[in-house]
Biopython code that builds the backbone (N, CA, C, O; Angstrom):
import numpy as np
from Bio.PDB.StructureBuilder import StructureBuilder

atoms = [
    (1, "UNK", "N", (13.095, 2.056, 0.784)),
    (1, "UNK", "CA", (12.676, 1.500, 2.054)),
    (1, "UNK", "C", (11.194, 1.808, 2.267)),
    (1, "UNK", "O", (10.584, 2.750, 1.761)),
    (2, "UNK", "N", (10.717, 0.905, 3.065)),
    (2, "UNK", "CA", (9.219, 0.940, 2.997)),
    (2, "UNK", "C", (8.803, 2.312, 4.095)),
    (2, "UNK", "O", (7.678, 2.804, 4.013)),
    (3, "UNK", "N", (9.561, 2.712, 4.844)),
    (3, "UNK", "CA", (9.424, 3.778, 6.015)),
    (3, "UNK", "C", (9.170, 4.944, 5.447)),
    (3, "UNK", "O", (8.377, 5.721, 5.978)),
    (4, "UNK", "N", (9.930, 5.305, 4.051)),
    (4, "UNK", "CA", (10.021, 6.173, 3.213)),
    (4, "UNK", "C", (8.764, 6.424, 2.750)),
    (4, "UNK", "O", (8.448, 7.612, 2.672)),
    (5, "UNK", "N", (7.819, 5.441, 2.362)),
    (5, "UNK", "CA", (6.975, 5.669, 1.343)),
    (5, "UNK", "C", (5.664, 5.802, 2.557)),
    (5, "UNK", "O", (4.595, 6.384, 2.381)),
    (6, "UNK", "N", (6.019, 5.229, 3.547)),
    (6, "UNK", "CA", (5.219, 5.260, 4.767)),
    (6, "UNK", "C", (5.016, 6.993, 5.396)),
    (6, "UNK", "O", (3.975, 7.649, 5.392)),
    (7, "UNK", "N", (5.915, 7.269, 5.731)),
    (7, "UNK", "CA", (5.942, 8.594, 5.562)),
    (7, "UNK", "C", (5.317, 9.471, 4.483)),
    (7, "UNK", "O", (4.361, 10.192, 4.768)),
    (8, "UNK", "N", (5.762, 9.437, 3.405)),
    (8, "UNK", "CA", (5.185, 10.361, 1.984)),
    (8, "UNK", "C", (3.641, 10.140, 2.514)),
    (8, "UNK", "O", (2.837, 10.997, 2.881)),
    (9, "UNK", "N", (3.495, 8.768, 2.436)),
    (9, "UNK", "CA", (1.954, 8.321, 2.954)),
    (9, "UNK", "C", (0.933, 9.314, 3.352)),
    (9, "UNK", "O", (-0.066, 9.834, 2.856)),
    (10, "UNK", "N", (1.845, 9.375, 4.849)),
    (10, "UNK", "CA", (1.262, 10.099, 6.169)),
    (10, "UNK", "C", (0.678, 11.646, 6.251)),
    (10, "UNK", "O", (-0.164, 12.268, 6.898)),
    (11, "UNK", "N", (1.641, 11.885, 5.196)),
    (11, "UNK", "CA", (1.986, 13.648, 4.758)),
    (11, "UNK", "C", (0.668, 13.873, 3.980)),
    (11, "UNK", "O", (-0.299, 14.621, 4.122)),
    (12, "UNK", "N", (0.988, 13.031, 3.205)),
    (12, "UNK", "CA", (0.023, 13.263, 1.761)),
    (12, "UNK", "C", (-1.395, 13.304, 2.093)),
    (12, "UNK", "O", (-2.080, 14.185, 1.573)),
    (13, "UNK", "N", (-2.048, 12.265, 3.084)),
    (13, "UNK", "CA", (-3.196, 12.069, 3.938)),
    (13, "UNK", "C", (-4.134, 13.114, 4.254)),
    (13, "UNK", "O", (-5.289, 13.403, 3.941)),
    (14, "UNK", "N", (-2.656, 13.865, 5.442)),
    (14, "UNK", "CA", (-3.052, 14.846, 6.088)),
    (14, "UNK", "C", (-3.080, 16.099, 4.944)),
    (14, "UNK", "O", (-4.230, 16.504, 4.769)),
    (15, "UNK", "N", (-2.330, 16.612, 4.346)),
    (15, "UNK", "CA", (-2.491, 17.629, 3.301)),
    (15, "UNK", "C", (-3.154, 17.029, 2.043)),
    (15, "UNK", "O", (-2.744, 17.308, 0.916)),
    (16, "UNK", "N", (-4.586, 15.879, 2.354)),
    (16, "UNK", "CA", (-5.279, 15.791, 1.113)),
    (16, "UNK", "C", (-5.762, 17.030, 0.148)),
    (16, "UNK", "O", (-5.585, 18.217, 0.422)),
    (17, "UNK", "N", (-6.408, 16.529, -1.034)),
    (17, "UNK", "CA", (-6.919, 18.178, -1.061)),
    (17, "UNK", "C", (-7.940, 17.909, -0.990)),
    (17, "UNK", "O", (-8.272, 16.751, -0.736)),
    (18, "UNK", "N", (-8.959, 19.050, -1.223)),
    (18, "UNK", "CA", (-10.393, 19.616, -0.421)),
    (18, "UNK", "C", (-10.876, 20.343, -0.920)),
    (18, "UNK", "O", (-10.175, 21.327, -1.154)),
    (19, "UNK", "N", (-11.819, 20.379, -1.245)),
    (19, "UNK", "CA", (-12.157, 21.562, -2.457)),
    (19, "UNK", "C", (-12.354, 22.001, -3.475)),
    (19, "UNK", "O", (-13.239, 21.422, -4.103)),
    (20, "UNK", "N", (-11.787, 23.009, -4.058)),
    (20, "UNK", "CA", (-11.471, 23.636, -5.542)),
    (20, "UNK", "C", (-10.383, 22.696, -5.898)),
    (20, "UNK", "O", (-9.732, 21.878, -5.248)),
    (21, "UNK", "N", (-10.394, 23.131, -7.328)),
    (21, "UNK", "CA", (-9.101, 22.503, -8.417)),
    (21, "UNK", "C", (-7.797, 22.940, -7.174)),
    (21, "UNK", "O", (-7.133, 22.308, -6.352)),
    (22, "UNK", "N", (-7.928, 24.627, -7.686)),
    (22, "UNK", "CA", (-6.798, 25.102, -6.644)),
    (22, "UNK", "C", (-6.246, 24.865, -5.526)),
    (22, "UNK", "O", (-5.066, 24.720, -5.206)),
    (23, "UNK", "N", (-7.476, 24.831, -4.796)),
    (23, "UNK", "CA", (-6.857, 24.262, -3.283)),
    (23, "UNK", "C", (-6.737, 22.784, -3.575)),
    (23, "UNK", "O", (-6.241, 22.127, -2.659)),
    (24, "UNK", "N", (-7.053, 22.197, -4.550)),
    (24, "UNK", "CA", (-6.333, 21.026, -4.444)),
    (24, "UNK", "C", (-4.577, 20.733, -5.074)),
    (24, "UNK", "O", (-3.765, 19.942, -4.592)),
    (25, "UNK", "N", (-4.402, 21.545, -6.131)),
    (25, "UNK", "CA", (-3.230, 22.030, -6.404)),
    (25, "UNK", "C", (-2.408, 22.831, -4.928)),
    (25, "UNK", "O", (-1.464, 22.092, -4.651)),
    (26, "UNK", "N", (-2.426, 23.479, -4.393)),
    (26, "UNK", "CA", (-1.795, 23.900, -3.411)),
    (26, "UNK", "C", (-1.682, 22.527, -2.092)),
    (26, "UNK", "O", (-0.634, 22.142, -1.573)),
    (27, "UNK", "N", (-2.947, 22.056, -1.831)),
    (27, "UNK", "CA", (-2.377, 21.272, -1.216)),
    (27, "UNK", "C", (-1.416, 19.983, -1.471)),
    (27, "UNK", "O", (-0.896, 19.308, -0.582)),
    (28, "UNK", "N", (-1.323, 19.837, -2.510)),
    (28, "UNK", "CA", (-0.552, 18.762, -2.970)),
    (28, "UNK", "C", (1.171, 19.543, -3.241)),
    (28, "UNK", "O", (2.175, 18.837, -3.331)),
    (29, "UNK", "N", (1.210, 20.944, -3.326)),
    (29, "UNK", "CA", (2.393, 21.003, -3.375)),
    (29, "UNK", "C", (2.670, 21.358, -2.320)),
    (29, "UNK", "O", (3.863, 21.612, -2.153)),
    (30, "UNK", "N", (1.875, 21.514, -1.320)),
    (30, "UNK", "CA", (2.761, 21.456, 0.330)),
    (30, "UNK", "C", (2.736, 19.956, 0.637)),
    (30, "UNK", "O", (3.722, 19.546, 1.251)),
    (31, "UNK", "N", (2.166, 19.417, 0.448)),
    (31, "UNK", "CA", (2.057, 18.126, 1.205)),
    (31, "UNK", "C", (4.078, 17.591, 0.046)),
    (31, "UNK", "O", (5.077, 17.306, 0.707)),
    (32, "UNK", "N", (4.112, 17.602, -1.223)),
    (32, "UNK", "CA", (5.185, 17.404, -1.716)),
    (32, "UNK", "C", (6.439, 18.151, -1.263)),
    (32, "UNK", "O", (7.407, 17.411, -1.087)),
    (33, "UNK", "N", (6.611, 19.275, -1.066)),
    (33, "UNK", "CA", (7.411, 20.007, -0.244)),
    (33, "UNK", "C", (7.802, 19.228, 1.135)),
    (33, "UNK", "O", (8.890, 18.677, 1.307)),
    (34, "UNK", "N", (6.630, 19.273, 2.190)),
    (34, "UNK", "CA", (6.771, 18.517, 3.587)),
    (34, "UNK", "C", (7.460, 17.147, 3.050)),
    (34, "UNK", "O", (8.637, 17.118, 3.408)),
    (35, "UNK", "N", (6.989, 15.725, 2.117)),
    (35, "UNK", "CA", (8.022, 14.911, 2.243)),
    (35, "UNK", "C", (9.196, 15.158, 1.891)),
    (35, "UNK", "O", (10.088, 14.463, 2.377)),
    (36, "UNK", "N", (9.591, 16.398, 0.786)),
    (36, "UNK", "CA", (10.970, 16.420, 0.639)),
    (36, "UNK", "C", (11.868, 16.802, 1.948)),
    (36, "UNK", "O", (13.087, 16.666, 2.055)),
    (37, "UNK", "N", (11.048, 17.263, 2.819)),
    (37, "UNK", "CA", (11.625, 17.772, 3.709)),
    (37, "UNK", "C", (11.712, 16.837, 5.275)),
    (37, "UNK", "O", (12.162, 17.255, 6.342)),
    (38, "UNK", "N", (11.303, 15.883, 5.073)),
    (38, "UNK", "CA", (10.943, 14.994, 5.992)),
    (38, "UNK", "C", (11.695, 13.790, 5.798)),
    (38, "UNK", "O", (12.391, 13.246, 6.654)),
    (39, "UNK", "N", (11.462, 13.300, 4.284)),
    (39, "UNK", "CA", (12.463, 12.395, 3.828)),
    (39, "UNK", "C", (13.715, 12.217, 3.904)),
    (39, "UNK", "O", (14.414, 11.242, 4.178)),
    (40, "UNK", "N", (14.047, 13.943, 3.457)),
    (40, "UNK", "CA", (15.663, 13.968, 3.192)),
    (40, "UNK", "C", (16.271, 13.741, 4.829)),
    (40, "UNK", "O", (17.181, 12.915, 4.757)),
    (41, "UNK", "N", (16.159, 13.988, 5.600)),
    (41, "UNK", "CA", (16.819, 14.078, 6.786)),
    (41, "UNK", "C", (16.523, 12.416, 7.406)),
    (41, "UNK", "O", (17.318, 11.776, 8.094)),
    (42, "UNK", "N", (14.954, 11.889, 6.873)),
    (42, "UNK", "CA", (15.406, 10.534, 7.413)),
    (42, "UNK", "C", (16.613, 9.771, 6.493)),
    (42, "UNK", "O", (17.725, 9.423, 6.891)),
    (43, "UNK", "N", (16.105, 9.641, 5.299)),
    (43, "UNK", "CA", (17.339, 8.884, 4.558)),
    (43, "UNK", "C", (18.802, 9.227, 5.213)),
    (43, "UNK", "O", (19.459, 8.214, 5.454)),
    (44, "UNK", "N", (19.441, 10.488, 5.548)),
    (44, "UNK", "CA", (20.499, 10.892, 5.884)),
    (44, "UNK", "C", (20.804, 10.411, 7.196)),
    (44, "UNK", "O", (21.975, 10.482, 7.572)),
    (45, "UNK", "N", (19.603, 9.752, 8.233)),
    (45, "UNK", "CA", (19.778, 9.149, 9.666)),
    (45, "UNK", "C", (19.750, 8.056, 9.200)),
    (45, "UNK", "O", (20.620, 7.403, 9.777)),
    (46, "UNK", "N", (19.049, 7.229, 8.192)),
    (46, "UNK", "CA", (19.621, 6.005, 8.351)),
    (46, "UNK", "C", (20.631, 5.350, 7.586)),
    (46, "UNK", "O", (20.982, 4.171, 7.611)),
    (47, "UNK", "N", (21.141, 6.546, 6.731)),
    (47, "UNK", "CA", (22.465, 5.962, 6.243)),
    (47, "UNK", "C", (23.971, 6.758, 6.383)),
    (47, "UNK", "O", (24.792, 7.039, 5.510)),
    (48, "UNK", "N", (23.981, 7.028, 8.020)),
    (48, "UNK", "CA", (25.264, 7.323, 8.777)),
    (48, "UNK", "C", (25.901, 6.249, 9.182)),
    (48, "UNK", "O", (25.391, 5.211, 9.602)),
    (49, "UNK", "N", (26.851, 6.461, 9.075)),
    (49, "UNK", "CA", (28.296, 5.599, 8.864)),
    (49, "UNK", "C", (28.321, 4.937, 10.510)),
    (49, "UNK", "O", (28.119, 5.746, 11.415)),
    (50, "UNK", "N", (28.500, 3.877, 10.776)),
    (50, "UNK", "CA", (28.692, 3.206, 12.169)),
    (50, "UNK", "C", (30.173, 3.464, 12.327)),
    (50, "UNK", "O", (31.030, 2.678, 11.921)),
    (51, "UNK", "N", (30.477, 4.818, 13.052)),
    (51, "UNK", "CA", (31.948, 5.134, 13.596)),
    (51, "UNK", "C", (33.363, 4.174, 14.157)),
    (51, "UNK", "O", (34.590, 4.219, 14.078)),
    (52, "UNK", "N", (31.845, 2.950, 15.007)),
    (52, "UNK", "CA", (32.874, 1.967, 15.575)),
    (52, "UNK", "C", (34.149, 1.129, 14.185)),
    (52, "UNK", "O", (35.321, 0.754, 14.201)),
    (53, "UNK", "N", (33.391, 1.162, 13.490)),
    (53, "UNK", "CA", (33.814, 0.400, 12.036)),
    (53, "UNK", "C", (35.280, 1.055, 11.324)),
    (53, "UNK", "O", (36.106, 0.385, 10.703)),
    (54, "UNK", "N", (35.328, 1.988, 11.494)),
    (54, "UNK", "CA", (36.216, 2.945, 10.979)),
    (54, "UNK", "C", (37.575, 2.657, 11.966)),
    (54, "UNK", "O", (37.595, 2.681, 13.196)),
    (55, "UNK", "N", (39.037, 2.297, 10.761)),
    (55, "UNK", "CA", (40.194, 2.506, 11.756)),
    (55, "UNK", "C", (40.765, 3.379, 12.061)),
    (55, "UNK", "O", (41.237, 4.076, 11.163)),
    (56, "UNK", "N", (41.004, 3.771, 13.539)),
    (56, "UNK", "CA", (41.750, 5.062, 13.562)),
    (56, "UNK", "C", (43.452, 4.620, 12.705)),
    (56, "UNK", "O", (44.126, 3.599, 12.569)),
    (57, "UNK", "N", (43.561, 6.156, 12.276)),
    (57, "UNK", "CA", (45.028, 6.304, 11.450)),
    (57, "UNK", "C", (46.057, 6.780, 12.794)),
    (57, "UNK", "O", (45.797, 7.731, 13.531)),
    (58, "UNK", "N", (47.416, 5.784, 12.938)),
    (58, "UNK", "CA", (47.857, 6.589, 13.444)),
    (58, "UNK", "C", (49.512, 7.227, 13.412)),
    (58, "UNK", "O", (49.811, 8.202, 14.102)),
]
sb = StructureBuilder()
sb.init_structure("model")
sb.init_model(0)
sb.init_chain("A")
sb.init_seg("    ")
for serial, (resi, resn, name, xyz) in enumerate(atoms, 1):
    if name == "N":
        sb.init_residue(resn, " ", resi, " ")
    sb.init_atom(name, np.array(xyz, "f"), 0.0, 1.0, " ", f" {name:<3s}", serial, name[0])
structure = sb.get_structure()
């Protein structure tokens, strides 16, 4: 999904790197960290199950 990569985007931007080799290595593995961590929870909101859909058993 394009929201996904929109995001990574956003992250990556803001934690460009700057600097040294190093600080450019460090910032790129926080900025990679933050989308894993940003991503995973959107993907998981937009692919919850619509409850109404489901038959109750009875």
């Amino acid at each position: 999904m394009p929201v996904f990569g929109f995001l990574i985007a956003c992250i990556s931007c803001l934690e460009g790197p700057s600097g040294s080799a190093q600080s450019g290595r460090e910032h790129t593995t926080s900025g990679i960290v933050q989308s894993i961590f940003v991503v995973t929870p959107a993907c998981y909101a937009t692919t919850l199950p619509d409850p109404t859909k489901f038959n109750k058993l009875s």
